[in-house]
C-alpha positions in Angstrom: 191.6 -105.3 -47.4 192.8 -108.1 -45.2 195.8 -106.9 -42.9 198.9 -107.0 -44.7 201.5 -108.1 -42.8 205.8 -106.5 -43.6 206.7 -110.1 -43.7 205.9 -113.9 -44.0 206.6 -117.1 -44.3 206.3 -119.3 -48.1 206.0 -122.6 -47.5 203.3 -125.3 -49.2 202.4 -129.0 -49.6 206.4 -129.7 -50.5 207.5 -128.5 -46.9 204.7 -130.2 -44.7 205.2 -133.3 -47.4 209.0 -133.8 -46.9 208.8 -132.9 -42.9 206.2 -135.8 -43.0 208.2 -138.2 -44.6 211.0 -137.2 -42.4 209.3 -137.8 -39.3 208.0 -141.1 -40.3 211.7 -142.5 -41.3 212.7 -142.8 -37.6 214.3 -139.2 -37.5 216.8 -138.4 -34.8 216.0 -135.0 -35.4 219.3 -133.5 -34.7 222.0 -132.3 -37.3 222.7 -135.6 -39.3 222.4 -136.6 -43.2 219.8 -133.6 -44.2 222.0 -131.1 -42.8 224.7 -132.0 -44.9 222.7 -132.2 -47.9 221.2 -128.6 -46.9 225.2 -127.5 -46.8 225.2 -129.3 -50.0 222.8 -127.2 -51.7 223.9 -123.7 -50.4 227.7 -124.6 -51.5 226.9 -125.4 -55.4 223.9 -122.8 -55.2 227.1 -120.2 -54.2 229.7 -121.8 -56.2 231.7 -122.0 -52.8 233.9 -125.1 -51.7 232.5 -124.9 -48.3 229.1 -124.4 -46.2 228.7 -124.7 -42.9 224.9 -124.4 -41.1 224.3 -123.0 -37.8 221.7 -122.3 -35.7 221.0 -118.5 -36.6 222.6 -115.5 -38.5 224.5 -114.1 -35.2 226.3 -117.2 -34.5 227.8 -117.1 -38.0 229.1 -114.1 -37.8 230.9 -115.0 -33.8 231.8 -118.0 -35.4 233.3 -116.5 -38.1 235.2 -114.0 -35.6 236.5 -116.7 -33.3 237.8 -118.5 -36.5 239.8 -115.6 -37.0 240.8 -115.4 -33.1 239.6 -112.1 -33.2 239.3 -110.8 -29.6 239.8 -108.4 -26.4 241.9 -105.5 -27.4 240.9 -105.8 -31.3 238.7 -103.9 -33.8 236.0 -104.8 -36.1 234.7 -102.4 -38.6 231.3 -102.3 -39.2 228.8 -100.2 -40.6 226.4 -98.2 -38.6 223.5 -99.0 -40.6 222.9 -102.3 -39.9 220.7 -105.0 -38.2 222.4 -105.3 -34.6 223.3 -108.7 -35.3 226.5 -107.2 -37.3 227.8 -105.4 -34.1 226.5 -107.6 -31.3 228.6 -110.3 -32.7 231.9 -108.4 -32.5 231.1 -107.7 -28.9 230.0 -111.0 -28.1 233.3 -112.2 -29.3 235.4 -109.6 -26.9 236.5 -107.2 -29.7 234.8 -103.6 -30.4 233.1 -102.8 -32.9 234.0 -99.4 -34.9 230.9 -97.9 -36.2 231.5 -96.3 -39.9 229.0 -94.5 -41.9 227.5 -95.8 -45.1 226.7 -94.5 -48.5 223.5 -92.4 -49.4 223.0 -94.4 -52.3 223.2 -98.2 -51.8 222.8 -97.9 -47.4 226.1 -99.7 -47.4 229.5 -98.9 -46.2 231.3 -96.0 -47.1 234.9 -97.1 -48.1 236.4 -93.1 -47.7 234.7 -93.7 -43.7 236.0 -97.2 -43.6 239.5 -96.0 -44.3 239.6 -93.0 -41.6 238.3 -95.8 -39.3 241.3 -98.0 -39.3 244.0 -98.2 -36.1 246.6 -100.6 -35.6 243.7 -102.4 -33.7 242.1 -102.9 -36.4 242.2 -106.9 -37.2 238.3 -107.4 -40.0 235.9 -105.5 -41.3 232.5 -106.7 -41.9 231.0 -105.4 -45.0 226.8 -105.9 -45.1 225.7 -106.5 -48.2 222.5 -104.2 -47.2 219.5 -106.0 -48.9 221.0 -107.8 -51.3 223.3 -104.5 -52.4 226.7 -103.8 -52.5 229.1 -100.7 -52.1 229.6 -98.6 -55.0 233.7 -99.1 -54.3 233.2 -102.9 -53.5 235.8 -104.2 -55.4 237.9 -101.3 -53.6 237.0 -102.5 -50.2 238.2 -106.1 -50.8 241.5 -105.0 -52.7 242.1 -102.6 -49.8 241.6 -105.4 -46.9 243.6 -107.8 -48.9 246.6 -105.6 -49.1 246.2 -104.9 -45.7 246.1 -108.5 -44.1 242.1 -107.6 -42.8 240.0 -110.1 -42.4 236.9 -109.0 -44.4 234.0 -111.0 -43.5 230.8 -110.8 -45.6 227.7 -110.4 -43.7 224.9 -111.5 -46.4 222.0 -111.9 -44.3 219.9 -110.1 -47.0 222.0 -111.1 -49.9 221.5 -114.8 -50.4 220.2 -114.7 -54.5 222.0 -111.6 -55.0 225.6 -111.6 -57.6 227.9 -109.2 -58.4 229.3 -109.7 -61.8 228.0 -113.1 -61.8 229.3 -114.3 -58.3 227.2 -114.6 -55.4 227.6 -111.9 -52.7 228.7 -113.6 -50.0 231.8 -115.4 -51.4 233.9 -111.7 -52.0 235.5 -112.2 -48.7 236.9 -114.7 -46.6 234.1 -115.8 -45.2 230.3 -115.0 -45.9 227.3 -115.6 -43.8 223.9 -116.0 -45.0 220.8 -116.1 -42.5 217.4 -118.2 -42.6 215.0 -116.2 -40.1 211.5 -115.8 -41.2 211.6 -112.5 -43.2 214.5 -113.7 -45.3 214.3 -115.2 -49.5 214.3 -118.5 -48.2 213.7 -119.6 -44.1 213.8 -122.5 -41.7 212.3 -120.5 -39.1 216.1 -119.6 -37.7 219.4 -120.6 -39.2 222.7 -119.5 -40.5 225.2 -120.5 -43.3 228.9 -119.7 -43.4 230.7 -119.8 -47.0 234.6 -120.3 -47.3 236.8 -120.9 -49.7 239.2 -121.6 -47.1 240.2 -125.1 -45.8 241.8 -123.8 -42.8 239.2 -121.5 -41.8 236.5 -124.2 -42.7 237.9 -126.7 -40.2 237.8 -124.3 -37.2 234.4 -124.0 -38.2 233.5 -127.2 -38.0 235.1 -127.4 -34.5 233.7 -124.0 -32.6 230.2 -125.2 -33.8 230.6 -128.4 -31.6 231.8 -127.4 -28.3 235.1 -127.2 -30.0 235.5 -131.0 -30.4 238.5 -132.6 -32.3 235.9 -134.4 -34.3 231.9 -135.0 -33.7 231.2 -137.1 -31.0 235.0 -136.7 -29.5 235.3 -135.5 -25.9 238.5 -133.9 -27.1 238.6 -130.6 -27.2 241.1 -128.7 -29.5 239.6 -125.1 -29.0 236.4 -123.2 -27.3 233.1 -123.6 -28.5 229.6 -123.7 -28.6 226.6 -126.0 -29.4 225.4 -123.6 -32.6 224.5 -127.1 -34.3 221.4 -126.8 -37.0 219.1 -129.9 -37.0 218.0 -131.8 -39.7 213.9 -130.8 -39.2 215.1 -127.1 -40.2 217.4 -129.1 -42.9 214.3 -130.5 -44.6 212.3 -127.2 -44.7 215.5 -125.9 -45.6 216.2 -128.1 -48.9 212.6 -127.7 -50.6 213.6 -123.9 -49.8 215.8 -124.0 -51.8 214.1 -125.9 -54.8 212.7 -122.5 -55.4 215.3 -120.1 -55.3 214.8 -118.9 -58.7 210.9 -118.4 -58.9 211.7 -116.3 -55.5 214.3 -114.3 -56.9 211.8 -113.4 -60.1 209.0 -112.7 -57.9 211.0 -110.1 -55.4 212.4 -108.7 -58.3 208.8 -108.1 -59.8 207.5 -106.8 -56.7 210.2 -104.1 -56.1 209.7 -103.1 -60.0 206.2 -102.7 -59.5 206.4 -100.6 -56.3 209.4 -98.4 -58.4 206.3 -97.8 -60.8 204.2 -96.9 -58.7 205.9 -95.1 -56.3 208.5 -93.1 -58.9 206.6 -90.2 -59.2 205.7 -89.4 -55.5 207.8 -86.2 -54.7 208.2 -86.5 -51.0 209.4 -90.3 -51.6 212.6 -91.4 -52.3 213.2 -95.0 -53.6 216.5 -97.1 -54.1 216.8 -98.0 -57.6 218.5 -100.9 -58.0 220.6 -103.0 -60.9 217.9 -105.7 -60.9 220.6 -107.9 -62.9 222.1 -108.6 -60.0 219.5 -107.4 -57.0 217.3 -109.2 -56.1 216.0 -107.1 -52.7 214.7 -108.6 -49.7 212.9 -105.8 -48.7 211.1 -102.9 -50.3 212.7 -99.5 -48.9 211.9 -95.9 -49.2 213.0 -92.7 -47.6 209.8 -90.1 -47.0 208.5 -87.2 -45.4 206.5 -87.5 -41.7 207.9 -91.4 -41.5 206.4 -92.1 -38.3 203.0 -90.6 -38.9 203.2 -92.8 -41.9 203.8 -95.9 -40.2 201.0 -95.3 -38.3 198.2 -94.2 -41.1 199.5 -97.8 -43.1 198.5 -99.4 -39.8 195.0 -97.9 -40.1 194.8 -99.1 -43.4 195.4 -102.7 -42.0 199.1 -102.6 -43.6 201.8 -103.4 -41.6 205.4 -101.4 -42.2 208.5 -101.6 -40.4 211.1 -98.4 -39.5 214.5 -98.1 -40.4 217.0 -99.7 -38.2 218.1 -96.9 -35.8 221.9 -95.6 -35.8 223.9 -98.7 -33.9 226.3 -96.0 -32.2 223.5 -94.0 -30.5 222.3 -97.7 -29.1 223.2 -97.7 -25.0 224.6 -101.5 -25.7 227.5 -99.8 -27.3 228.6 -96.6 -25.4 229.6 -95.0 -28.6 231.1 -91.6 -28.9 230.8 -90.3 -32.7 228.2 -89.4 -35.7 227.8 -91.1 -38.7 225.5 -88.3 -40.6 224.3 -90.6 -43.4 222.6 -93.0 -41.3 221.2 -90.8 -38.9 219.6 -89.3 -41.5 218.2 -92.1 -43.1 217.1 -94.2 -40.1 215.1 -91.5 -39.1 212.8 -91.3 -42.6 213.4 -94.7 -43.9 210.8 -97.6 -43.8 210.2 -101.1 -46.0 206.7 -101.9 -46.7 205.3 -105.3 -46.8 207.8 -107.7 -49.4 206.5 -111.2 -48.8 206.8 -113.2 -51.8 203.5 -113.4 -51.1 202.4 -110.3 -51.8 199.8 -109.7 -54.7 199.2 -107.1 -57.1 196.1 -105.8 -55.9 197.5 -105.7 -52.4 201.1 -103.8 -54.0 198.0 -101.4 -55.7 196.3 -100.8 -52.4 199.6 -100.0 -50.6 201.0 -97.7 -53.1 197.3 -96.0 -53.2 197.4 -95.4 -49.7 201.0 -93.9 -49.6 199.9 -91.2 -52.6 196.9 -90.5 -50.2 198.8 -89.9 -47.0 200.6 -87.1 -49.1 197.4 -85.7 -50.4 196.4 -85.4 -47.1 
C-alpha cells in the first residue's frame, strides 16, 4: 500500500481549467471581481447577508475581535481544546484568552465551565464548532451570551457544510469564520471567510481588512488595520470548490460511517458518533489505548495520522495557571486518521485492518 497521507488536497481539470482561463483574461491577480463572486457563493451557500474573505482562518477571527474593539484589559473565552489559531487570535488582538474545558462527548465547550469562567472582563466568547460539531447546550450558550451583551463569535474552521436544525454552523453567533487551508472540505491553499448578519459589524470588516481605509483605494483612514486581502487566483480555485460542496459533504459522511463500522467493535477504541444529519466531519477522530506507539506502527504501515491538539493552557505562549481535565485527557489518547475525500475503500479497509492488528499485538 502506497503511503497514505492524514490529509490532501481535491482538485481536477475544473480548477487548473478556470485558473487557466483566468490567467489568460489579463488577470490583475489581486482581490477584484472573483473575490466578490467567491463571497457571493459562501453568503447564499450559508444563508448569511454578509461574507467577507481574508487571507487565512486566524485573521478572521482578529478581525472579527477588532470589529468588536475587543482589547488590552478584556477576556475572551475559549475552549482549551482547540487548534491554536482560536487563542492566538485573542492575544494577537491585546485581550486574554480564558481557557475553559470542553465536553467528553462532542470535544466542544462545556457551557457549566464557560459560566464559572466569566469576570466582569469578560467582553466574547468563541465557541468552536469542533469538526463540524456543536455543544450539547448550544442553543444555551447563545441564549446565555445574548442576555449577557457577549459577543459570541463562531469559530467554524471545521464546520463549513455542517447545520444545526437546518442552519449552517457558523451563522448562530454574531459573527462566524470559516477557514480554507489545505486539510479543510473545500481549500484555496489558505484563506478565511467571516459571516455576519450585521451591517455594522460588516462595514468595520470591510475596513480593518484594508489598512483601515474609508473605502478601497482611499488614503483615508477611519480605523487600524491590516492588508488581510484574499486575491482573486485563490478566488477561482475557490468558486469551482465550491461547485462541489454537496458530493464532498456525502463522501466525508460515508467515510466516517464506514470507519464507525469498522472500528465500532474494537474495545480499546473509542469513536465519536455523530448525528450525520447534520455532521458532516472534517476529520476522522478516535480516543485509544498506547496513542503514541500507535501513531508510530500506522507510520510503518506507510499511513500517516496526526495527534490530538495538546491542552492550549499547558502551551508556554500562554502562561496559563489552571486544568481543564477533559482535554488533558483526551489530547493525550486522541488521534484522526487519514480523511481526505480522497480516500478509498480499500485504503479505509487497510487502515482499520492495521488498527485491529496493533491491538492483537
Amino acid at each position: 500500500m502506497e503511503f497514505i497521507n492524514y490529509m490532501q488536497p481535491s482538485y481536477d481539470q475544473k480548477e487548473i481549467e478556470a485558473v487557466e482561463r483566468y490567467m489568460h483574461s489579463g488577470a490583475w491577480l489581486t482581490e477584484f471581481k472573483e473575490t466578490r463572486k467567491f463571497e457571493a457563493s459562501i453568503a447564499e451557500y450559508t444563508a448569511s447577508p454578509y461574507c467577507s474573505v481574508m487571507m487565512n482562518g486566524t485573521v478572521t477571527l482578529l478581525s472579527a475581535l477588532m470589529a468588536m474593539e475587543i482589547g488590552a484589559g478584556d477576556e475572551v473565552i475559549v475552549p482549551d481544546f482547540t487548534m491554536s489559531a482560536t487563542s492566538h487570535a485573542v492575544c494577537m488582538a491585546g485581550a486574554m484568552p480564558v481557557f475553559v474545558d470542553v465536553e467528553r462527548s462532542t470535544l466542544c465547550m462545556d457551557f457549566e465551565a464557560m459560566k464559572r469562567a466569566i469576570t466582569p472582563k469578560t467582553k466574547a466568547v468563541i465557541l468552536v464548532d469542533l469538526n463540524g460539531r456543536y455543544p450539547t447546550q448550544f442553543k444555551e450558550i447563545i441564549t446565555f451570551c445574548k442576555e449577557r451583551s457577549l459577543w459570541l463569535i463562531e469559530d467554524a474552521a471545521q464546520a463549513l457544510g455542517s447545520t444545526y436544525q437546518g442552519k449552517a454552523l457558523g451563522t448562530f453567533g454574531d459573527v462566524g469564520s470559516y477557514s480554507f487551508s489545505m486539510p479543510k472540505i473545500i481549500t484555496t491553499g489558505q484563506g478565511g471567510a467571516i459571516v455576519t448578519s450585521s451591517l455594522k459589524l460588516y462595514e468595520k470588516l470591510l475596513q480593518i481588512r484594508d489598512f483601515g481605509r474609508e473605502k478601497a483605494g482611499s488614503d483615508h483612514y477611519m480605523l487600524v488595520g491590516g492588508n488581510f486581502k484574499f486575491t482573486d487566483l485563490q478566488a477561482v480555485i475557490g468558486i469551482e470548490q465550491m461547485k462541489k460542496m454537496p458530493g464532498r459533504i456525502e463522501r466525508k459522511k460515508a467515510i466516517c460511517q464506514r470507519y464507525d463500522e469498522m472500528l465500532g467493535e474494537v474495545e480499546e477504541v473509542t469513536i465519536f458518533r455523530h448525528n450525520y444529519a447534520d455532521t458532516a466531519p472534517c476529520f476522522y477522530e478516535l480516543v485509544c489505548d498506547n496513542r503514541d506507539e500507535m501513531v508510530e506502527f500506522l507510520k510503518s504501515k506507510n499511513i500517516g495520522a496526526r495527534k490530538f491538539y495538546p491542552p492550549l493552557h499547558s502551551e508556554p505562549a500562554y502562561g496559563y495557571k489552571g486544568s481543564c481535565p477533559v482535554t488533558e485527557e483526551i489530547s493525550a489518547k486522541g488521534l484522526w486518521l487519514p480523511s481526505s475525500v480522497l480516500l478509498t475503500e480499500e485504503q479505509i479497509a487497510y487502515i482499520c485492518s492495521c488498527v485491529r492488528e496493533f491491538y492483537r499485538k
